[in-house]
C-alpha positions in Angstrom: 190.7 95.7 171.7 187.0 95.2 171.7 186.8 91.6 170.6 190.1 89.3 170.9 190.5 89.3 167.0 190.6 93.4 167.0 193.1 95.7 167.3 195.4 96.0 170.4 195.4 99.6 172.1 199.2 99.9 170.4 197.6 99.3 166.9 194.7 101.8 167.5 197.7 104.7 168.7 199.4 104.1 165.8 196.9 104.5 163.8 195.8 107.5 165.5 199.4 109.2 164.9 199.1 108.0 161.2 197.6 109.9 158.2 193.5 109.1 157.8 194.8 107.1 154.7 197.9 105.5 156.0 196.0 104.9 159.5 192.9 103.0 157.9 195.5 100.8 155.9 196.8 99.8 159.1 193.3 99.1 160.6 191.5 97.7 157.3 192.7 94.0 158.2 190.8 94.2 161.8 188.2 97.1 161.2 185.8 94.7 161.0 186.1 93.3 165.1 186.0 97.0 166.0 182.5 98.7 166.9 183.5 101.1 163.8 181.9 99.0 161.4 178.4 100.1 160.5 175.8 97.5 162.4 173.4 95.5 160.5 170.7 97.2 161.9 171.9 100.5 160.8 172.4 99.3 157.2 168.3 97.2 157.9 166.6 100.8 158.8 168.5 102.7 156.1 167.3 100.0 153.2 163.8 100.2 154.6 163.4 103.8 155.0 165.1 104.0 151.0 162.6 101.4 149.1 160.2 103.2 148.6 162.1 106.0 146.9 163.1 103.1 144.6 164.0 100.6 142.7 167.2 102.3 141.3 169.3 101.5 138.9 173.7 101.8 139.7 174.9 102.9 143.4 177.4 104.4 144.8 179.0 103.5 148.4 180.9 106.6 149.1 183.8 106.5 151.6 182.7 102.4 151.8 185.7 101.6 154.0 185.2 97.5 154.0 182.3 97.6 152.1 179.3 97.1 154.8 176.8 99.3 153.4 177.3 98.3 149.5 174.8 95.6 150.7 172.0 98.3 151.3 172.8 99.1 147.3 172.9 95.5 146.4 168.7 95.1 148.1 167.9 98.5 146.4 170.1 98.4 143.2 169.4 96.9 140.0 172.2 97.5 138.2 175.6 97.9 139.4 177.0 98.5 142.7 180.2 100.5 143.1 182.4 101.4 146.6 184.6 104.3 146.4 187.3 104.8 149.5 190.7 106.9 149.6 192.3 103.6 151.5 193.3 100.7 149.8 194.1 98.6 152.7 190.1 99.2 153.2 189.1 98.5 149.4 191.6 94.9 149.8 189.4 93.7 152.9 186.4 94.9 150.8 187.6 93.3 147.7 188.2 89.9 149.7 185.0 89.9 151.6 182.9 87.1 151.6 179.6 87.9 149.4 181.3 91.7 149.0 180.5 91.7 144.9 180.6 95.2 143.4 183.5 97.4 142.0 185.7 99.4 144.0 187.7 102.4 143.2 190.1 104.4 145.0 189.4 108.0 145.0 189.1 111.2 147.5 185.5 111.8 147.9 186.2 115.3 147.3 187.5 114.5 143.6 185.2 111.7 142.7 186.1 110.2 138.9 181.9 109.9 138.2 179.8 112.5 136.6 175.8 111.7 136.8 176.9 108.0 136.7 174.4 106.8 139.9 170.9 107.1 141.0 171.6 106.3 144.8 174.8 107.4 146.7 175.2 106.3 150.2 177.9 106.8 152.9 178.1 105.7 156.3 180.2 106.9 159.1 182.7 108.5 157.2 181.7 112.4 157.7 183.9 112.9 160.8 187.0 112.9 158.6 185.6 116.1 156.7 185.8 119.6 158.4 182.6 121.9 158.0 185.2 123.9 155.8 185.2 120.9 153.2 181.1 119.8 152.9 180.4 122.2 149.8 183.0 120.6 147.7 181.8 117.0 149.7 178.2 117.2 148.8 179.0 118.9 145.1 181.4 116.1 144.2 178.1 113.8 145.9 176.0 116.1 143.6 178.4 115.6 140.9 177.8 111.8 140.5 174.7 111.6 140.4 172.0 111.8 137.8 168.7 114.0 137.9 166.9 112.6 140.4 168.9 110.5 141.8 169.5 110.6 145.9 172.2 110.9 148.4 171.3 109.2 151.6 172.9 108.8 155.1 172.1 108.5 158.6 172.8 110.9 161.3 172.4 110.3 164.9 171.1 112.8 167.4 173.2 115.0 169.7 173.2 112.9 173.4 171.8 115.4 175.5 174.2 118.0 177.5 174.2 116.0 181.3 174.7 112.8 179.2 178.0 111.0 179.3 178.4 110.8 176.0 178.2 114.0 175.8 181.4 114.5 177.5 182.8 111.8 176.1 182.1 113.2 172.2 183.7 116.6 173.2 186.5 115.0 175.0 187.3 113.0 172.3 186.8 115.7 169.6 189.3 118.0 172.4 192.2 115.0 172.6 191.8 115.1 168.5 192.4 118.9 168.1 195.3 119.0 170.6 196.6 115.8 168.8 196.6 117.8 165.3 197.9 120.9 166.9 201.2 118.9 168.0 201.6 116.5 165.8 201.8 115.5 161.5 200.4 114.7 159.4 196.6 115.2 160.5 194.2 112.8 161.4 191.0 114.4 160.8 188.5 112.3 162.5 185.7 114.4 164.9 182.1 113.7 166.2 180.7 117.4 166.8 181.5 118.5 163.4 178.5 117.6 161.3 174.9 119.4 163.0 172.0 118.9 160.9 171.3 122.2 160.7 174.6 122.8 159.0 174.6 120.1 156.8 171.2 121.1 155.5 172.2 124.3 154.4 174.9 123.2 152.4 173.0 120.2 151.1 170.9 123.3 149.9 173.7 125.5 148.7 175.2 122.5 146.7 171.4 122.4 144.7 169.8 119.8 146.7 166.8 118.9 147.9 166.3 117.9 151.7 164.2 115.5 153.1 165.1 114.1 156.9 163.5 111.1 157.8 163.1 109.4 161.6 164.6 105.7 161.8 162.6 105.0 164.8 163.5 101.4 165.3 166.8 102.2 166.2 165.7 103.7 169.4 164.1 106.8 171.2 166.0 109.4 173.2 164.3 110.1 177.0 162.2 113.1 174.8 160.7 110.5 172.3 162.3 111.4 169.4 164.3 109.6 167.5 168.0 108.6 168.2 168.8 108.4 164.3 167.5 109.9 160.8 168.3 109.5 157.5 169.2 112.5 155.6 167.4 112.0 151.9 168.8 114.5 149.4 167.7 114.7 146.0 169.1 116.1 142.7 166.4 118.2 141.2 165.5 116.7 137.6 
């Protein structure tokens, strides 16, 4: 599916009947020929839009999957670079790849072995896989990790407008999701409508942070002329 070396449509349903852990071990030797992976010009826009809140020292990939955006830490980072992902199969692929450098670790973002141990935390992606129930103990354990002043940064796109297609197609995707978990076990938590900036600021703000949003412009305009994608900048207080 999507390019001939990605995964069939029988791979991507068994994945989808799997675990989030268990179904991204399955996955991790392909996720990279699947539209899934982070684009180069999301990880470009997001280094940009970060330099000048640099340089900093150690960062942290959180949820890094194959290790795409550690290179967004490696341009901004001067010291070391560390991805952190509850799937090994992902961490082998990232481990393997070609120029990947780094540490990984394997640990559940919402128990995270690091305590004030970066000044940059990133994540890409991944948020779909948390309900709104778990984002306090997701941004405390972000919160957690990293020292005064130091900033946890991430893109979000825009809602596609109401009459859009992809408007349907979000919610019935996020539908065919709930009715899967409803029937079926274990979980696979993995949604699109779950995460509104309005939302996640708040509890960026509850877990002590400061919020900055920032428009990525060059990845587009919506009909409006606002941006299709921001970077959400939140910064431990000194």
């Amino acid at each position: 599916m999507f390019t001939p070396e990605g995964p069939t449509v029988r791979e991507l349903a068994v994945q989808a009947l799997s675990s989030v852990e268990r179904g991204y071990d399955l996955l991790a030797p392909k996720f990279d020929q699947t539209p899934f992976r982070t684009p180069d010009a999301v990880l470009d826009a997001v280094t940009d839009a970060l330099a000048p809140f640099g340089p900093f020292r150690d960062g942290l990939d959180l949820c890094c999957g194959t290790g795409a955006g550690t290179r967004v830490l490696r341009e901004l980072c001067e010291g070391r670079t560390v991805g952190a992902d509850l799937s090994e199969g992902m961490l082998t692929v990232a481990r393997t790849g070609t120029g990947s450098g780094g540490d990984w670790v394997r640990a559940d973002a919402l128990a995270l072995p690091f305590r004030s141990a970066f000044d940059l935390v990133v994540s890409f992606g991944a948020f779909g896989h948390f309900l709104p129930s778990a984002r306090p103990a997701l941004f405390a354990q972000a919160h957690g990790a990293l020292r005064p002043g130091g900033r946890f940064a991430f893109p979000v796109a825009a809602p596609p407008p109401v009459r859009s297609w992809g408007h349907w197609a979000l919610l019935g995707f996020d539908v065919a999701m709930r009715v899967r978990n409803a029937l079926w076990r274990p979980p696979f938590v993995m949604y699109y409508r779950t995460f509104p900036l309005g939302a996640v600021r708040r509890d960026l703000a509850a877990a002590g942070f400061g919020v900055d949003v920032l428009p990525l412009p060059r990845l587009g305009l919506r009909p409006d002329g606002s941006p299709r994608c921001a970077l959400v900048v939140a910064t431990r207080p000194r």
